[in-house]
C-alpha positions as CSV (number, residue, x, y, z in Angstrom):
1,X,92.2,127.8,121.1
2,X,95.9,127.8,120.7
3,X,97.3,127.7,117.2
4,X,99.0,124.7,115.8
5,X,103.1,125.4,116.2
6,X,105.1,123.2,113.4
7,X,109.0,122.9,113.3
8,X,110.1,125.3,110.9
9,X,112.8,124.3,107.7
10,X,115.8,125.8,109.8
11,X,114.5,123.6,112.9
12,X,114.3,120.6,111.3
13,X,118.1,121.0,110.2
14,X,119.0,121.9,113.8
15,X,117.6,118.7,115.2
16,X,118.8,116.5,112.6
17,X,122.5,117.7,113.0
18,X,121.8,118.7,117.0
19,X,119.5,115.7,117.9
20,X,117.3,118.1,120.0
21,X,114.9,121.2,119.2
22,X,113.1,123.4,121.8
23,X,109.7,124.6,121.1
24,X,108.3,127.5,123.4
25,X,104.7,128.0,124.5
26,X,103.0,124.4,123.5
27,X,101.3,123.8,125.9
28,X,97.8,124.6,127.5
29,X,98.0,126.2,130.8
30,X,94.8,125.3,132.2
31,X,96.5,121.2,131.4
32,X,99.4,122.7,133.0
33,X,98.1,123.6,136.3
34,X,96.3,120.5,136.4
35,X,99.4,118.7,136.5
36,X,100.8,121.2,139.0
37,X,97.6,120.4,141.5
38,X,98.1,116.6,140.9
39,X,101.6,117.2,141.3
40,X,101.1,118.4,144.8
41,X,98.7,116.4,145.7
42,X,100.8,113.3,145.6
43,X,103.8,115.4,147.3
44,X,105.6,112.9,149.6
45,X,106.4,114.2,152.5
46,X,108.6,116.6,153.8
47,X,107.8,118.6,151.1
48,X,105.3,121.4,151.4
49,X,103.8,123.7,148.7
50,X,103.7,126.8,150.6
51,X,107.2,126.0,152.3
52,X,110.3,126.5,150.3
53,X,112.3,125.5,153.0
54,X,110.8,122.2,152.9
55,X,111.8,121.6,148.8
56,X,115.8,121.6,149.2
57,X,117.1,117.9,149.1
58,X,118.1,115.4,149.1
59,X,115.2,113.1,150.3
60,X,115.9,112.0,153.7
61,X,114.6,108.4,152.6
62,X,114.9,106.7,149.1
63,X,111.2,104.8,148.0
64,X,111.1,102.5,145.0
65,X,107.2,102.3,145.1
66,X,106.4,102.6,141.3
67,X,103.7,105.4,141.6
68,X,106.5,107.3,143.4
69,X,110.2,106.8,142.7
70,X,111.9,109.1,145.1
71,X,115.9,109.1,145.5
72,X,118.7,111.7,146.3
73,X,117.4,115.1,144.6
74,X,114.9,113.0,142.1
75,X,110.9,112.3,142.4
76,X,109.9,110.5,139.8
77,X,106.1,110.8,140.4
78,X,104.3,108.5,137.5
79,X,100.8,107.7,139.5
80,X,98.9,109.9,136.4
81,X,100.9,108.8,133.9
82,X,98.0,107.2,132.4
83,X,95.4,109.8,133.2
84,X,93.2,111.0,130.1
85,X,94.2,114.7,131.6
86,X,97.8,114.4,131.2
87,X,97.5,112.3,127.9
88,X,95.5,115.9,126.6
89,X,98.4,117.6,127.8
90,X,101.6,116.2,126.4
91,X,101.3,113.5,123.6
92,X,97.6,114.5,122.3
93,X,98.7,118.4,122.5
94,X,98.1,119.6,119.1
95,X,101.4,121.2,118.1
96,X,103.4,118.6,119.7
97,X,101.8,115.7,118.2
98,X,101.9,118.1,114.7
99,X,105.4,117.9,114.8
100,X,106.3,114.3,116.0
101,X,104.9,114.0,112.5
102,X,106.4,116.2,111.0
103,X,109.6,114.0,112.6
104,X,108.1,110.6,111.9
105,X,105.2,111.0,109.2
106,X,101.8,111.7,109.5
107,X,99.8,108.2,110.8
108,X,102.7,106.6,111.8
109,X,102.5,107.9,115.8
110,X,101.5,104.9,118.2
111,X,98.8,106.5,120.4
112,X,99.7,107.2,124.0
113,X,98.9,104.6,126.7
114,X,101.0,106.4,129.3
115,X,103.6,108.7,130.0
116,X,106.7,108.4,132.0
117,X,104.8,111.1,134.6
118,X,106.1,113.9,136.2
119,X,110.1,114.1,136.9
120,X,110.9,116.6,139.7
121,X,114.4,117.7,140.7
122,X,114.9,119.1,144.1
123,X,117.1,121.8,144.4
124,X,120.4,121.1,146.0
125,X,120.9,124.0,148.5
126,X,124.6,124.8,149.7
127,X,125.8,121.3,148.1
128,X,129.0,121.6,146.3
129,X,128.6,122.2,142.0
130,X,128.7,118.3,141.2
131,X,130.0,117.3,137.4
132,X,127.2,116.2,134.7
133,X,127.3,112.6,133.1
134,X,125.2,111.4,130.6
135,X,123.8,108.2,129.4
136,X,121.6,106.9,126.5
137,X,118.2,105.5,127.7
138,X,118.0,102.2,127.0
139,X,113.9,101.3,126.4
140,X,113.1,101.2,122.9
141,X,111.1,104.1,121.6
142,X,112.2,107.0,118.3
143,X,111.1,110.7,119.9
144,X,111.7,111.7,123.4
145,X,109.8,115.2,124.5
146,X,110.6,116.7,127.5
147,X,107.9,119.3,129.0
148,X,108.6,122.3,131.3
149,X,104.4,122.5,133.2
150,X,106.3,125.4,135.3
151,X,109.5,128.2,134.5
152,X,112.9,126.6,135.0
153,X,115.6,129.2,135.1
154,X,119.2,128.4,133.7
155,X,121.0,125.6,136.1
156,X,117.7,125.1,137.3
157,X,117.9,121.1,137.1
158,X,116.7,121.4,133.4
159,X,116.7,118.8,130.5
160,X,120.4,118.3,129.7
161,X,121.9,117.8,126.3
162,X,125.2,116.8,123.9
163,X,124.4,118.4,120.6
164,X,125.5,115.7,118.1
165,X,126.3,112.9,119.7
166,X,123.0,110.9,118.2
167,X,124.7,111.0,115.2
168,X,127.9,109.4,117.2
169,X,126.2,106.4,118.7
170,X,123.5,105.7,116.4
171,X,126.0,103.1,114.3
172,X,128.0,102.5,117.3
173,X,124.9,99.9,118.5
174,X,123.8,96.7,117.0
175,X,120.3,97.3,116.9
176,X,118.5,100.6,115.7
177,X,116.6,100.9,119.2
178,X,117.4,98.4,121.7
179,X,120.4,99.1,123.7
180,X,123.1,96.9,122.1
181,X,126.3,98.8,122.4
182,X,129.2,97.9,120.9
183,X,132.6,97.9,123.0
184,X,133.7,101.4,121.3
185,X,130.2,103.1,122.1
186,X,131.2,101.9,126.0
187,X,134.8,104.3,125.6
188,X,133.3,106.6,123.5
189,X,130.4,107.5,126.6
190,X,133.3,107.9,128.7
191,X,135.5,110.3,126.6
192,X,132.7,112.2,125.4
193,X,131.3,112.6,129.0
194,X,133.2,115.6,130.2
195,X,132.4,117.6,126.8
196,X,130.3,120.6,127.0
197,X,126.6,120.2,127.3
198,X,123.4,122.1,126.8
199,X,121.3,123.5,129.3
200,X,117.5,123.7,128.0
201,X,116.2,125.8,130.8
202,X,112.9,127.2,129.2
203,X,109.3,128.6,130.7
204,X,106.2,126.7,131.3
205,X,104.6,125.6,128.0
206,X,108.1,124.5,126.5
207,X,108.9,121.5,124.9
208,X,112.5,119.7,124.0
209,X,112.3,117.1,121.6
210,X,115.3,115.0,121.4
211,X,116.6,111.5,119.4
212,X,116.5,109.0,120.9
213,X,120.5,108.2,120.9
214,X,121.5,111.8,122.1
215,X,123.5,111.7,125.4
216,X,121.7,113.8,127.8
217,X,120.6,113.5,131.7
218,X,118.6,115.8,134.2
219,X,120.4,119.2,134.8
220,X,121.7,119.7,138.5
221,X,119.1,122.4,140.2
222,X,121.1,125.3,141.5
223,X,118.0,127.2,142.3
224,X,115.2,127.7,144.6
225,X,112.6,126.0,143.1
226,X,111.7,122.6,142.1
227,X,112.0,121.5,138.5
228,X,108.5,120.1,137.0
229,X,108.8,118.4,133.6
230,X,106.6,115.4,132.2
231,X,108.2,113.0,130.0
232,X,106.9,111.2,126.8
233,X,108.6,108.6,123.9
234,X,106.8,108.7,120.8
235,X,107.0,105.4,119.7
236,X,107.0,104.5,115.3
237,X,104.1,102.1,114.8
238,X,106.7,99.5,113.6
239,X,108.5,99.6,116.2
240,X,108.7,95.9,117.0
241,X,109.6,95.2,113.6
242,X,112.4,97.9,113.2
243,X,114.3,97.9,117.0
244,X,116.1,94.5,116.7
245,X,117.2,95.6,113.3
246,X,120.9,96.8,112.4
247,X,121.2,100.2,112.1
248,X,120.5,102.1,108.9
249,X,123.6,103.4,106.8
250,X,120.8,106.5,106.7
251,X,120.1,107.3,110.4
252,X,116.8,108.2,109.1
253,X,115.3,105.8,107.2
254,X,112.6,105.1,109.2
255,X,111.7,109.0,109.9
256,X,109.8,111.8,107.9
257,X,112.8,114.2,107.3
């Protein structure tokens, strides 16, 4: 049995002034190459497991079927999202449900219905190095967790990050979770857009959790292999009650820390 990780004091300062923390080695690798099976499983094609070749995009054709969003370098694959597996895996993991408590207080976690699924990004063979933009997701939820189920090596198309700017744009919106930006939130996403980001490359097992105001967006993959990663939002048990309020003059009010 794998032992119960926590955030430690000097993490819980980093994501409160960095809006993001990466935990390594969460998750349970037998869950893990479940996912990986299923993953393959549902492969649209051309892609096939035991042929590289075959994983360099983009997708010849876009799909918007909901089980299987596939566009450009993205497959969005979210037919197990709700699978009791994959539940076990991410938001019911021990050490990651530990410390979205630690984040949000002990009881207050609504439990899982679904996740978001598994998010793969293709890599992007001889393509020119494009720019990164961000954006701020714009359902309502408190924790985002991001989770590598196979190794992604730097510029491998992992989770991408602006350290800080959840601070920025959490008074810059009318509400405290539904997206409401004000006009200077709108020029301040484009001026703070070509600022440095993080690259949270990690192994399989490794978690990012992240605000849910921080600027961010999937890395571009510059490497051979395709980028795995499930997505979850924790979601406070008030949410209803708390999104279509103003926001806080302390950002976290409504949280544990």
């Amino acid at each position: 049995m794998m032992k119960i990780q926590r955030l430690t004091t000097e993490e819980m300062v980093h994501f409160k002034e960095q809006g993001y923390v990466i935990k390594r080695g969460l998750l349970d690798p037998e869950l893990m190459a479940q996912a990986r099976e299923a993953l393959w499983a549902g492969a649209p094609a051309p892609l096939q497991r035991d042929d590289p070749t075959t994983w360099i995009g983009p997708f010849a054709e876009t799909s918007d079927d909901p089980n299987s969003v596939r566009n450009g370098f993205t497959w969005k694959y979210r037919a197990p999202g709700s699978d009791a597996w994959m539940k076990q895996l991410l938001p019911l993991n021990p050490s990651v449900q530990a410390i979205a408590e630690q984040l949000l207080g002990v009881g207050t976690l609504q439990p899982p219905e679904r996740l978001r699924g598994i998010y793969c990004m293709l890599p992007e063979g001889d393509r020119p190095e494009q720019p990164y933009h961000f954006h701020i997701d714009q359902h309502p939820f408190h924790l985002g967790v991001v989770a590598y189920i196979d190794d992604v090596v730097p510029n491998g198309g992992g989770f991408s990050v602006w350290p800080g700017t959840h601070r920025i744009f959490y008074p810059l919106f009318a509400t405290q979770h539904t997206f409401t930006p004000k006009p200077e939130a709108q020029a301040l996403l484009k001026e703070i857009d070509g600022e440095p980001h993080v690259d949270c490359h990690g192994k399989a097992g490794d978690v990012v959790f992240w605000h849910h105001r921080l600027g961010h967006s999937a890395g571009h993959n510059r490497s051979r292999t395709i980028r795995q990663a499930i997505l979850y939002d924790f979601r406070h048990q008030d949410l209803a009650r708390l999104q279509e309020l103003p926001p806080h003059e302390d950002m976290w009010a409504d949280w544990a820390i």
